[in-house]
N, CA, C and O atoms as a Maestro MAE file, in Angstrom:
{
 s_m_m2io_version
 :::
 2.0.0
}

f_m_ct {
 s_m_title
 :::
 protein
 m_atom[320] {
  # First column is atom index #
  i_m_mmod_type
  r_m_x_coord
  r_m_y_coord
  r_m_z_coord
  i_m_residue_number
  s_m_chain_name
  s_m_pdb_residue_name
  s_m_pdb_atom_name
  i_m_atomic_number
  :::
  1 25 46.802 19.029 36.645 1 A "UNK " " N  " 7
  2 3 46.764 17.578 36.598 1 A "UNK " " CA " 6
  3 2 46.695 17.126 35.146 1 A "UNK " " C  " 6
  4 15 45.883 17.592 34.347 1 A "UNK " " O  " 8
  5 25 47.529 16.258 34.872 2 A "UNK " " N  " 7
  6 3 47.656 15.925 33.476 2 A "UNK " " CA " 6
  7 2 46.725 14.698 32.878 2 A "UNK " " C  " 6
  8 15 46.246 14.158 33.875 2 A "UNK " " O  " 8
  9 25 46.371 14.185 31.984 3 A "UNK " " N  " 7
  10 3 45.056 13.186 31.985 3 A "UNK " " CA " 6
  11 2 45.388 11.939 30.908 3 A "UNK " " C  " 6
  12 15 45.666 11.854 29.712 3 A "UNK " " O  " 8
  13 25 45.184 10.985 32.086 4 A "UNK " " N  " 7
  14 3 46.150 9.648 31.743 4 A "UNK " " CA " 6
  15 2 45.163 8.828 30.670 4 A "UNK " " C  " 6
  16 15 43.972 9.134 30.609 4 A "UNK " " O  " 8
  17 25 45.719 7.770 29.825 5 A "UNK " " N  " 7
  18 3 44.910 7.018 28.991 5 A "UNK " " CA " 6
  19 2 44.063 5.938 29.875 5 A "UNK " " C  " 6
  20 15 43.115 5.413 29.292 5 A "UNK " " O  " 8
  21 25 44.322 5.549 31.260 6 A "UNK " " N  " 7
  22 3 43.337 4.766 31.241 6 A "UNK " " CA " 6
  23 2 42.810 5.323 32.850 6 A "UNK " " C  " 6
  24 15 43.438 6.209 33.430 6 A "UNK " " O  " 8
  25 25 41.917 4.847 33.290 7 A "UNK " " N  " 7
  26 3 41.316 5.226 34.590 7 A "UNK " " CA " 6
  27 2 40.005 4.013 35.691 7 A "UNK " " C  " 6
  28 15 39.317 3.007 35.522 7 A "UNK " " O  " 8
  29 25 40.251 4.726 36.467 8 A "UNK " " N  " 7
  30 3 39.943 3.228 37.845 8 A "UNK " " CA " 6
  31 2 38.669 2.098 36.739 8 A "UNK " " C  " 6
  32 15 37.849 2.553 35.943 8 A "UNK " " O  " 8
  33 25 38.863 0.862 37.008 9 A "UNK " " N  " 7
  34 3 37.941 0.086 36.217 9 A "UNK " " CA " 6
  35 2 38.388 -0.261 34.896 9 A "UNK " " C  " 6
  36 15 38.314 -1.483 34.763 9 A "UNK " " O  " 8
  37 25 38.783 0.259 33.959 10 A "UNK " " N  " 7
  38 3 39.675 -0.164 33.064 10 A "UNK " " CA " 6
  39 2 39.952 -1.185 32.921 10 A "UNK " " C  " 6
  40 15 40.530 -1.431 33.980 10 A "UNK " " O  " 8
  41 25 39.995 -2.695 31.928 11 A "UNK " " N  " 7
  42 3 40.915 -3.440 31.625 11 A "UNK " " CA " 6
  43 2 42.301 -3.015 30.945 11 A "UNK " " C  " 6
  44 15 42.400 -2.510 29.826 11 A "UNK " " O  " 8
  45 25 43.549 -3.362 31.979 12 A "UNK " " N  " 7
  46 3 44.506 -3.236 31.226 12 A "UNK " " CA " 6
  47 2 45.487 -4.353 30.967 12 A "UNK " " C  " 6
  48 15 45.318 -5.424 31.549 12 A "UNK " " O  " 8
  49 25 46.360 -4.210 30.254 13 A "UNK " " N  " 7
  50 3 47.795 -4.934 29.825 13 A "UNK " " CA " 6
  51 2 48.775 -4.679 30.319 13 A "UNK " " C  " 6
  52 15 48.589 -3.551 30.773 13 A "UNK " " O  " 8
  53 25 50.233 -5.127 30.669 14 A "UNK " " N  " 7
  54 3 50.763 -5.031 30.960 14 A "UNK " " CA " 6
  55 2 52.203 -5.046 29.781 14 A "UNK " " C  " 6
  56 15 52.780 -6.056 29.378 14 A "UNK " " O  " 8
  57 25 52.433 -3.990 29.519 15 A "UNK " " N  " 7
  58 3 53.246 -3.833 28.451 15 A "UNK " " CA " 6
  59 2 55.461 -4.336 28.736 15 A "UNK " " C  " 6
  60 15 56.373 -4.870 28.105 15 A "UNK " " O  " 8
  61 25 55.207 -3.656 30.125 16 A "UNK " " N  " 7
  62 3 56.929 -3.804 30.679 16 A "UNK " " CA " 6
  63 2 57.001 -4.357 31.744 16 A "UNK " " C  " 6
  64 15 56.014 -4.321 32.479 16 A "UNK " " O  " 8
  65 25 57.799 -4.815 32.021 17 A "UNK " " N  " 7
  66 3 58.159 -5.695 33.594 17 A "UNK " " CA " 6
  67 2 57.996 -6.741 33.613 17 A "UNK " " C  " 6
  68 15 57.437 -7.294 32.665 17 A "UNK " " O  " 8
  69 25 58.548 -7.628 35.025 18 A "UNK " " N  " 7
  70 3 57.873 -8.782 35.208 18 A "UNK " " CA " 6
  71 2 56.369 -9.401 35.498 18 A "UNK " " C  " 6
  72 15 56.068 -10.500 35.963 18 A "UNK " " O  " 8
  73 25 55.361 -8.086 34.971 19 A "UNK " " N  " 7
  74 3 54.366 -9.028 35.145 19 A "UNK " " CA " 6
  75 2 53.902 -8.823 33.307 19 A "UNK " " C  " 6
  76 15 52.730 -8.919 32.943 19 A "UNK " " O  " 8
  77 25 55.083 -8.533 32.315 20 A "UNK " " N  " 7
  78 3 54.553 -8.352 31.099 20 A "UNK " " CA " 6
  79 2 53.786 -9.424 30.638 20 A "UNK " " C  " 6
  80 15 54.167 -10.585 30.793 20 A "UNK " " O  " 8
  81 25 52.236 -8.995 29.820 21 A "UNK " " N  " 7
  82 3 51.526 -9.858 28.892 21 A "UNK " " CA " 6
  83 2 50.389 -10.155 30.291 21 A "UNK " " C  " 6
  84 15 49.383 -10.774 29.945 21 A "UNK " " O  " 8
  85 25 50.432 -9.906 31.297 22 A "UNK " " N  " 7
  86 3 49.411 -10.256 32.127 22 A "UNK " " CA " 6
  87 2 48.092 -9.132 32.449 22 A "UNK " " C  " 6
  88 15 48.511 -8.008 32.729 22 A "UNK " " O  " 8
  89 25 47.309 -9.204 32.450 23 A "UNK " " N  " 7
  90 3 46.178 -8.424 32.276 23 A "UNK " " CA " 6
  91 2 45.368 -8.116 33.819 23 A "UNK " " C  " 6
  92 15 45.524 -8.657 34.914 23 A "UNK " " O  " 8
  93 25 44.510 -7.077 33.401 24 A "UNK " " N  " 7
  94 3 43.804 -7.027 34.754 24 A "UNK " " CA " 6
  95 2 43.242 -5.793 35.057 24 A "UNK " " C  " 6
  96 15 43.600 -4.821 34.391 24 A "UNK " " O  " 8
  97 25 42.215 -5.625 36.171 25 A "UNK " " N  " 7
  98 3 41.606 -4.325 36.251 25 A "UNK " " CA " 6
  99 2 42.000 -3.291 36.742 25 A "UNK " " C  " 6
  100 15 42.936 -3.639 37.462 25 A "UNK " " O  " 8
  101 25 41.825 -1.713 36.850 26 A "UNK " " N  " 7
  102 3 42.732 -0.747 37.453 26 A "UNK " " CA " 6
  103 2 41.832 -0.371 38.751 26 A "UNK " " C  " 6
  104 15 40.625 -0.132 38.723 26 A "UNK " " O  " 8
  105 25 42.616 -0.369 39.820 27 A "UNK " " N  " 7
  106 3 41.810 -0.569 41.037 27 A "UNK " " CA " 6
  107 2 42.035 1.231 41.586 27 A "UNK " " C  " 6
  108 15 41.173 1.853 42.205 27 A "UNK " " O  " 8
  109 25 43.519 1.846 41.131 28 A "UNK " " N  " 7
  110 3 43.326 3.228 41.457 28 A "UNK " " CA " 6
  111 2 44.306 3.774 40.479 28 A "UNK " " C  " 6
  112 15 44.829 3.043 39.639 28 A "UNK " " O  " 8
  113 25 44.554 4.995 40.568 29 A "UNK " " N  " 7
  114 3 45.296 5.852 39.509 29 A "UNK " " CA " 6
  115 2 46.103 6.842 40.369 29 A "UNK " " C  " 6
  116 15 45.645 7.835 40.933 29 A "UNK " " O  " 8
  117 25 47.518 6.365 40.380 30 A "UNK " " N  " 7
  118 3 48.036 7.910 41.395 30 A "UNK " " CA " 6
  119 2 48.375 8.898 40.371 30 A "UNK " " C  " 6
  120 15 49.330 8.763 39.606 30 A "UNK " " O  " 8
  121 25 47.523 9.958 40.373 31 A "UNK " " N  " 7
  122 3 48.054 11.172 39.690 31 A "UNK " " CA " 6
  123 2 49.367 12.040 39.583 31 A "UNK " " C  " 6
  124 15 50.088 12.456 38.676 31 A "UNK " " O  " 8
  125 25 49.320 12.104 40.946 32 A "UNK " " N  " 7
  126 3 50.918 12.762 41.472 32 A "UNK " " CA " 6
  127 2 51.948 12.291 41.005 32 A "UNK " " C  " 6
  128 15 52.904 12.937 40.577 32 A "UNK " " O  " 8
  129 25 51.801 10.790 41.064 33 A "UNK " " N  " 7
  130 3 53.171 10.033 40.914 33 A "UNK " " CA " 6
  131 2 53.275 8.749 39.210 33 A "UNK " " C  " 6
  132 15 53.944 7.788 38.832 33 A "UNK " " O  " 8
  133 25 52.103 9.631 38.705 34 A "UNK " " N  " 7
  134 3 52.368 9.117 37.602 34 A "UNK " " CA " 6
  135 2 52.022 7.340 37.190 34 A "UNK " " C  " 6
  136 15 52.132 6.656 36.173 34 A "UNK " " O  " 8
  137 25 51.583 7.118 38.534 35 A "UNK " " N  " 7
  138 3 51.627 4.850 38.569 35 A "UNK " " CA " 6
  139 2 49.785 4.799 38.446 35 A "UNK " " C  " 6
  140 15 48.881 5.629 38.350 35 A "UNK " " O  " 8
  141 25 49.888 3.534 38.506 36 A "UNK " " N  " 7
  142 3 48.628 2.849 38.515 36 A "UNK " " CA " 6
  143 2 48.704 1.443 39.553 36 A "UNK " " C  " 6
  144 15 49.795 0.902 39.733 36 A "UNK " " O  " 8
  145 25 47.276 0.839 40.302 37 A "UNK " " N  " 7
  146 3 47.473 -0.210 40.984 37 A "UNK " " CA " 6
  147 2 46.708 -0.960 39.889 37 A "UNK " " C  " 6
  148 15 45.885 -0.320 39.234 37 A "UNK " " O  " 8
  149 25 46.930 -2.418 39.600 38 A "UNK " " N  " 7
  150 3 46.317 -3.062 38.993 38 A "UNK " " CA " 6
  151 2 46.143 -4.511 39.759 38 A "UNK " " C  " 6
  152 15 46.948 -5.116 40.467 38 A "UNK " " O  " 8
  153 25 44.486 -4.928 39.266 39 A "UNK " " N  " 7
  154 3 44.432 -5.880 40.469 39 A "UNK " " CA " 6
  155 2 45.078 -7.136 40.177 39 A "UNK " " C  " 6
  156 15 45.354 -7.480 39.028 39 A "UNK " " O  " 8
  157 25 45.342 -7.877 41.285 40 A "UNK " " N  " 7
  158 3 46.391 -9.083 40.933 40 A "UNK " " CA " 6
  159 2 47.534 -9.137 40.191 40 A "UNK " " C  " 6
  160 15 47.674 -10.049 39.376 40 A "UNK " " O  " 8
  161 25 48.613 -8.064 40.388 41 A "UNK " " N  " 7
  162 3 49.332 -7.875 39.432 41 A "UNK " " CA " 6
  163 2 50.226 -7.074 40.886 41 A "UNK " " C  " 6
  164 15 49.866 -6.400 41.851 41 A "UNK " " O  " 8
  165 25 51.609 -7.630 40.338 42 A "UNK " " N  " 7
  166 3 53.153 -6.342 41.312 42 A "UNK " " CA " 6
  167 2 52.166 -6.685 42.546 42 A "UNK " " C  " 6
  168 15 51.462 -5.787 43.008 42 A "UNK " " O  " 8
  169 25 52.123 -8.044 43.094 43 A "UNK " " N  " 7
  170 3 51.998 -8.467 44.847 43 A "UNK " " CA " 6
  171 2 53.481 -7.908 45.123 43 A "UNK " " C  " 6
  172 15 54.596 -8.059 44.622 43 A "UNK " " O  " 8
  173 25 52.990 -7.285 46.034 44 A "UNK " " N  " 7
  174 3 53.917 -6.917 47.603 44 A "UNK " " CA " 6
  175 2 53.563 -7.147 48.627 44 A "UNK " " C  " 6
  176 15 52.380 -6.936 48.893 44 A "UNK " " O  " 8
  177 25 54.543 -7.730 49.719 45 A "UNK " " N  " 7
  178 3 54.284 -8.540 50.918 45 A "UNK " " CA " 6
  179 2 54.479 -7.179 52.526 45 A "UNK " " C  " 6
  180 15 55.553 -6.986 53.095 45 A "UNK " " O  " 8
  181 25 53.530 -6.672 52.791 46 A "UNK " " N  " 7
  182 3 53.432 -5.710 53.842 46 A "UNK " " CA " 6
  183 2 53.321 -6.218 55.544 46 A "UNK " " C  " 6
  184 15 52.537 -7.096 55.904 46 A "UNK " " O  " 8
  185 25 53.816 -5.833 56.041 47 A "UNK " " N  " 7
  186 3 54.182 -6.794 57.742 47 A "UNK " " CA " 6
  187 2 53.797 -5.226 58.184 47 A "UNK " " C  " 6
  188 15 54.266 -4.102 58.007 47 A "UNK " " O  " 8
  189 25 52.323 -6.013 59.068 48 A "UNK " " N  " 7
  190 3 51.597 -4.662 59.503 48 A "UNK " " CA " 6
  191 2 52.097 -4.816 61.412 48 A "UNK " " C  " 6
  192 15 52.904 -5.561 61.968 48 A "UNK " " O  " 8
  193 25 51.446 -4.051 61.791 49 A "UNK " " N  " 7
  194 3 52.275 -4.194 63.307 49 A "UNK " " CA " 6
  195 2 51.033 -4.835 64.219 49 A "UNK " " C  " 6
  196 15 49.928 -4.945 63.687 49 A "UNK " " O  " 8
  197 25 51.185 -5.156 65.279 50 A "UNK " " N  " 7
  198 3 49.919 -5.799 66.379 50 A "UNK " " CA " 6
  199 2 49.047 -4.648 66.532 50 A "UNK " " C  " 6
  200 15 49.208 -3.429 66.592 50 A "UNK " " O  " 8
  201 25 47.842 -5.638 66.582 51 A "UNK " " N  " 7
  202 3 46.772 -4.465 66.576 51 A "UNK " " CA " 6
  203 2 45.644 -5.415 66.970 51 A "UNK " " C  " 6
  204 15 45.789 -6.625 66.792 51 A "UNK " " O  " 8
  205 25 44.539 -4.920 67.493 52 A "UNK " " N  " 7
  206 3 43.325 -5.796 67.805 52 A "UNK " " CA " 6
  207 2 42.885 -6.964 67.099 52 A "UNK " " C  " 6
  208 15 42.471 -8.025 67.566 52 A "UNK " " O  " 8
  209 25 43.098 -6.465 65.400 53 A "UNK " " N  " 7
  210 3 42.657 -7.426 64.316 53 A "UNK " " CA " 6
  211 2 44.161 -8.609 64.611 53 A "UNK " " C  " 6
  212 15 44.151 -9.760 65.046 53 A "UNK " " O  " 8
  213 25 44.953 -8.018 64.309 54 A "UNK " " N  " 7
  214 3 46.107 -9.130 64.311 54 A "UNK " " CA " 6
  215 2 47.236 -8.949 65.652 54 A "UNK " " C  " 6
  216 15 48.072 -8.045 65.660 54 A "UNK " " O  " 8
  217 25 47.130 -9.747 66.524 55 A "UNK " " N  " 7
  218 3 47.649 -10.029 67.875 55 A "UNK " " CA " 6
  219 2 48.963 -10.215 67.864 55 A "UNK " " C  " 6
  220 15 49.579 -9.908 68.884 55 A "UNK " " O  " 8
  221 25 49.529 -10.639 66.966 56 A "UNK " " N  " 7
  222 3 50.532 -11.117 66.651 56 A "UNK " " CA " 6
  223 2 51.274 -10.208 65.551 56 A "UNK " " C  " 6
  224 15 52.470 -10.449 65.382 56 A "UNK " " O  " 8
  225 25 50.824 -9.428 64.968 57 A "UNK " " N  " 7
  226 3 51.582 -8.880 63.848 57 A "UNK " " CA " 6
  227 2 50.892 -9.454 62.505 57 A "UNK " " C  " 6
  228 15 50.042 -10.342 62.574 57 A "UNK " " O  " 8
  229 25 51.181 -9.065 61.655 58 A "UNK " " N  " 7
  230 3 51.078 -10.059 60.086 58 A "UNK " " CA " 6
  231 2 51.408 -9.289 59.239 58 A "UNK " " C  " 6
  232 15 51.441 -8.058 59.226 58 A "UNK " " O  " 8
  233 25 51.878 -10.678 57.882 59 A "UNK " " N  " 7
  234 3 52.348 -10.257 56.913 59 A "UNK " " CA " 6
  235 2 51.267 -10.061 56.133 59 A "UNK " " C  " 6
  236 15 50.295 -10.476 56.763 59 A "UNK " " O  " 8
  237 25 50.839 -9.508 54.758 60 A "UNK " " N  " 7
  238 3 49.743 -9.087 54.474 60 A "UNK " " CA " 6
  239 2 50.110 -8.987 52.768 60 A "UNK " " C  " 6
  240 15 50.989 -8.176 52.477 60 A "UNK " " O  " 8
  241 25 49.623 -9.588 51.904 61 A "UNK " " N  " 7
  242 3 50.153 -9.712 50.678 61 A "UNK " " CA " 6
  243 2 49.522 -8.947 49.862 61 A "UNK " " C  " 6
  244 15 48.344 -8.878 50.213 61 A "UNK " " O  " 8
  245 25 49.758 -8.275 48.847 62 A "UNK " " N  " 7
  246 3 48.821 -6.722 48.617 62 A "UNK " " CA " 6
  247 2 49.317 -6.258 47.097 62 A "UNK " " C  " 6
  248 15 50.305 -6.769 46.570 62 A "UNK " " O  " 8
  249 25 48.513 -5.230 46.457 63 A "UNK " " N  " 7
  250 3 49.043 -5.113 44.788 63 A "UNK " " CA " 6
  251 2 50.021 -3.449 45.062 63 A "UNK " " C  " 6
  252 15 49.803 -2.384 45.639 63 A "UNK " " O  " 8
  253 25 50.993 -3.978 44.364 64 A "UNK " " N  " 7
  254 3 51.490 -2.766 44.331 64 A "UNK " " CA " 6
  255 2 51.587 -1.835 43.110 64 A "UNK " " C  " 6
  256 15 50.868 -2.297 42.225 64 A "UNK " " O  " 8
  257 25 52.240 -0.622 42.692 65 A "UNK " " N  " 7
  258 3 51.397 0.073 41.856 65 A "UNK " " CA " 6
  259 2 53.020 0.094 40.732 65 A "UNK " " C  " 6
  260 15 54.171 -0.243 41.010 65 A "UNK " " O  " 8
  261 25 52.456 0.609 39.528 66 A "UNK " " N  " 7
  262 3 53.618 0.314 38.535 66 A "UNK " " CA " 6
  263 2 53.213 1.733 37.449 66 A "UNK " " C  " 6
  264 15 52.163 2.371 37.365 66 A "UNK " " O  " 8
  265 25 54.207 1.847 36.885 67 A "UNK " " N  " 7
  266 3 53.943 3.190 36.116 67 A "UNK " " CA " 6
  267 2 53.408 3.368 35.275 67 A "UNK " " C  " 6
  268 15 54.140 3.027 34.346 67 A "UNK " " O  " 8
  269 25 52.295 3.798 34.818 68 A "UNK " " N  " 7
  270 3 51.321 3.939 34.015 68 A "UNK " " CA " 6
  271 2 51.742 4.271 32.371 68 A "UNK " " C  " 6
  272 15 50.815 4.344 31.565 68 A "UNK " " O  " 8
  273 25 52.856 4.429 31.996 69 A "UNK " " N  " 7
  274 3 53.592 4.274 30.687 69 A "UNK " " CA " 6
  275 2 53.780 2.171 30.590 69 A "UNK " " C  " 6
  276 15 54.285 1.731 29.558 69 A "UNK " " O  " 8
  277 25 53.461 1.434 31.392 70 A "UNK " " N  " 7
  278 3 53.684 0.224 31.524 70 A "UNK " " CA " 6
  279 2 52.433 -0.436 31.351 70 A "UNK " " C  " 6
  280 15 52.408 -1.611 31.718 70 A "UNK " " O  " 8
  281 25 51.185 0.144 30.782 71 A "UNK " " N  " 7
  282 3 49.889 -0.698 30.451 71 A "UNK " " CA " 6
  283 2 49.392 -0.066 29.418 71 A "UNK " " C  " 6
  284 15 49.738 1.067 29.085 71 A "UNK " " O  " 8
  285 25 48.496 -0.797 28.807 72 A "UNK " " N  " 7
  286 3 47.137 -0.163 27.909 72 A "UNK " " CA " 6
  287 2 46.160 -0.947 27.835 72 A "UNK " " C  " 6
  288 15 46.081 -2.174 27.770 72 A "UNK " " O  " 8
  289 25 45.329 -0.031 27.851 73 A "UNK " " N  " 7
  290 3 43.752 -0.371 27.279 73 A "UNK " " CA " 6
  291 2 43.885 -2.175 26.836 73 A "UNK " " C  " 6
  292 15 44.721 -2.533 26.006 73 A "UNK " " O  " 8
  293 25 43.092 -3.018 27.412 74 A "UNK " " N  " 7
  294 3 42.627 -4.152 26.896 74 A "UNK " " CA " 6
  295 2 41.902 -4.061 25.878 74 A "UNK " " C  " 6
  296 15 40.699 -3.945 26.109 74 A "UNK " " O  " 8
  297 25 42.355 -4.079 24.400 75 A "UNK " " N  " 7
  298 3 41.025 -4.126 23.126 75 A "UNK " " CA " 6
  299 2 40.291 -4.990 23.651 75 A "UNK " " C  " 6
  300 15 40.842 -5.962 24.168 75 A "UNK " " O  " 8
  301 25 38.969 -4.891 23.665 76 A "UNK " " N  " 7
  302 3 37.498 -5.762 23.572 76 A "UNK " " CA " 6
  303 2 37.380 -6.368 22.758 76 A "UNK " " C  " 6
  304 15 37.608 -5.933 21.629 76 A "UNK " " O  " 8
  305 25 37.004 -7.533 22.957 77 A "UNK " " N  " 7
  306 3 37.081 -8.924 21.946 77 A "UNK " " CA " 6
  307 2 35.602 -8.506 21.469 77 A "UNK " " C  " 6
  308 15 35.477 -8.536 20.245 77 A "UNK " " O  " 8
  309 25 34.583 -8.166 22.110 78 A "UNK " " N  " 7
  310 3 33.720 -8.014 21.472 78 A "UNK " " CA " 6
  311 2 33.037 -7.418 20.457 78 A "UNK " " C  " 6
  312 15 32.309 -7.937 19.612 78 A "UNK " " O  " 8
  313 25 33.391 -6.083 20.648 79 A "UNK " " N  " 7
  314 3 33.843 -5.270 19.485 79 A "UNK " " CA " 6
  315 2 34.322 -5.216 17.893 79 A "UNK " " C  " 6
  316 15 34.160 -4.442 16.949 79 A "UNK " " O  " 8
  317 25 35.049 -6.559 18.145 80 A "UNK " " N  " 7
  318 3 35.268 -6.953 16.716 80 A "UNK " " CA " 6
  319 2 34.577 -7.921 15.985 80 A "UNK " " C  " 6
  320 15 34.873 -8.136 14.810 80 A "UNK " " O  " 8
  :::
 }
 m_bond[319] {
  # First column is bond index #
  i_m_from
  i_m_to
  i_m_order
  :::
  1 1 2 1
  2 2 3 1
  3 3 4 2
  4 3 5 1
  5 5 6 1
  6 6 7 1
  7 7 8 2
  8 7 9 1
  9 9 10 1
  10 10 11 1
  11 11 12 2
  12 11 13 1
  13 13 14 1
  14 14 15 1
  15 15 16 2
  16 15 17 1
  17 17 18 1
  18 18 19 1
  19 19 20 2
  20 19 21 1
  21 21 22 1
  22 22 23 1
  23 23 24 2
  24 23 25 1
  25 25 26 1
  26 26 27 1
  27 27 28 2
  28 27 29 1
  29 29 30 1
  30 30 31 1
  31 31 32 2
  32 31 33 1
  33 33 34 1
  34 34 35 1
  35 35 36 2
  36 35 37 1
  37 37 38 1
  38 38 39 1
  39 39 40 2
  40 39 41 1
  41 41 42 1
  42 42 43 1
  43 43 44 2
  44 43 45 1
  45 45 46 1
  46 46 47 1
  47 47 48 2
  48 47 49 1
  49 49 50 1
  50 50 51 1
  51 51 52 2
  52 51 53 1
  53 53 54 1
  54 54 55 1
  55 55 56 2
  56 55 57 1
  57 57 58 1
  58 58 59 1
  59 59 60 2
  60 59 61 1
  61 61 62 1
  62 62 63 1
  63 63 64 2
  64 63 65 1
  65 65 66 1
  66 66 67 1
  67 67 68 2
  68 67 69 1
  69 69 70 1
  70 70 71 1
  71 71 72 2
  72 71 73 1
  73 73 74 1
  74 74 75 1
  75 75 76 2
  76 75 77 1
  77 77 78 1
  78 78 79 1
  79 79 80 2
  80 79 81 1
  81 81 82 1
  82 82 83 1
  83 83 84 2
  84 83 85 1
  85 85 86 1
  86 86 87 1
  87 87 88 2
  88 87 89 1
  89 89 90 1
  90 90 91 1
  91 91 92 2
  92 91 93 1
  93 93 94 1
  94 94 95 1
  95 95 96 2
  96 95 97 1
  97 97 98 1
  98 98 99 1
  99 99 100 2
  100 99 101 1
  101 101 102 1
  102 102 103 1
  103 103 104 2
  104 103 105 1
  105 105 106 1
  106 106 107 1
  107 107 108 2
  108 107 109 1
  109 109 110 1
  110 110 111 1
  111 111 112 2
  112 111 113 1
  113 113 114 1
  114 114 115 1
  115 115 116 2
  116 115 117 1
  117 117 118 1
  118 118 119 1
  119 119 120 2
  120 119 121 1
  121 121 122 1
  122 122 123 1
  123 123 124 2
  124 123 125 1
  125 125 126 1
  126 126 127 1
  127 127 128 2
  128 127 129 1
  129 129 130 1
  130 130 131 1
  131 131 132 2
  132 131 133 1
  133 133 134 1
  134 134 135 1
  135 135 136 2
  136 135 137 1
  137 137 138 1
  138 138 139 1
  139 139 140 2
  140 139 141 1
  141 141 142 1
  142 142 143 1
  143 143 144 2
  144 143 145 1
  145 145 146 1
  146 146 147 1
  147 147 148 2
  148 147 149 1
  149 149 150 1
  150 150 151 1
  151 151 152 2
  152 151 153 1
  153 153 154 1
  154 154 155 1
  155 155 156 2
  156 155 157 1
  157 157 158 1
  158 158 159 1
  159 159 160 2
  160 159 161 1
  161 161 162 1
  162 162 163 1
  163 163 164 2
  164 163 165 1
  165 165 166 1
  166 166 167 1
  167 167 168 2
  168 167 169 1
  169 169 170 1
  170 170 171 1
  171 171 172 2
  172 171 173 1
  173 173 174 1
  174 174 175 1
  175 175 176 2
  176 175 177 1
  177 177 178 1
  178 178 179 1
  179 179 180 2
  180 179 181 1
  181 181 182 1
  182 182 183 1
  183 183 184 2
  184 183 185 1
  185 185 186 1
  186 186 187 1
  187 187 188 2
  188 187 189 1
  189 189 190 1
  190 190 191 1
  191 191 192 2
  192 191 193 1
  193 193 194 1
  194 194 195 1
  195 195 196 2
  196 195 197 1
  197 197 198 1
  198 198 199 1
  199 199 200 2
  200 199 201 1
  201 201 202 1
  202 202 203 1
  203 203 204 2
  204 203 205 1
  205 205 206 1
  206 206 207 1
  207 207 208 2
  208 207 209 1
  209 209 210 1
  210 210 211 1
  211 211 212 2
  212 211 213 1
  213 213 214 1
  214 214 215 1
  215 215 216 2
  216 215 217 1
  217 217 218 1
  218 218 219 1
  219 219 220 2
  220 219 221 1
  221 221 222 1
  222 222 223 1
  223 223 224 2
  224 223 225 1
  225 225 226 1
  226 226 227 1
  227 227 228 2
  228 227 229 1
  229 229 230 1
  230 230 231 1
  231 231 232 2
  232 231 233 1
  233 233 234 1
  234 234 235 1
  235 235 236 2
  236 235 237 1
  237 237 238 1
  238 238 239 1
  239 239 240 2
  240 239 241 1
  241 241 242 1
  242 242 243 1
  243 243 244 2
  244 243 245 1
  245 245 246 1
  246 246 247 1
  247 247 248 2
  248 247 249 1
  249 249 250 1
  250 250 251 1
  251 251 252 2
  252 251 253 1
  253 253 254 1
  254 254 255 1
  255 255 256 2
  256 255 257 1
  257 257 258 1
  258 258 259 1
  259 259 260 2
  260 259 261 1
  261 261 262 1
  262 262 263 1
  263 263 264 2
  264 263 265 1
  265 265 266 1
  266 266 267 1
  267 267 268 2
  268 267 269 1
  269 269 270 1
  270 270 271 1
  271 271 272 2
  272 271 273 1
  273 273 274 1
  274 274 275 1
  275 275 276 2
  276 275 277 1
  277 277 278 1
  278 278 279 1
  279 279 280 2
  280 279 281 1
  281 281 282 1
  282 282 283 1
  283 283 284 2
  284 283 285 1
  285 285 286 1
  286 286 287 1
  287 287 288 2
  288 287 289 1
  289 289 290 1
  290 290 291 1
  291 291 292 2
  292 291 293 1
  293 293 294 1
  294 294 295 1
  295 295 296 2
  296 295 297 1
  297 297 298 1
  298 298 299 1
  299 299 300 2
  300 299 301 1
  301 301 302 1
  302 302 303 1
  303 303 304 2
  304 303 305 1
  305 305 306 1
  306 306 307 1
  307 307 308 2
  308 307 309 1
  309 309 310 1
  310 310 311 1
  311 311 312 2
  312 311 313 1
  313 313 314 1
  314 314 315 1
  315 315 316 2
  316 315 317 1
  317 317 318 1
  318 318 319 1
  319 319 320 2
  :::
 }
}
């Protein structure tokens, strides 16, 4: 397992994509696949199937994960 610059809890940045310049916390780290989830950041819309909780089905709006060459470390304002 190779050992990434940032890890769960983290403030990060968002360096590439459409959510560039937007910030936020790291909620998990996929190792395997190289990504990161960051919270409030890459929403994806998931349509779960009927089930006790939802009778009807639902759509379910959720963070999706982006590649971890695509953030860094939030410098701390405090710090300086």
């Amino acid at each position: 397992m190779s050992k990434f610059h940032v890890k769960k809890g983290d403030d990060v940045v968002v360096l590439a994509g459409k959510e560039k310049g937007k910030s936020g916390k790291v909620i998990a780290v996929l190792s395997k696949k190289s990504r990161v989830v960051v919270e409030g950041l890459q929403m994806i819309k998931k349509h779960t199937r009927k089930s006790q909780q939802n009778p009807n089905g639902a759509i379910v709006e959720r963070e999706g994960s982006m590649h971890i060459s695509n953030v860094k470390k939030a410098e701390a304002a405090a710090a300086k």
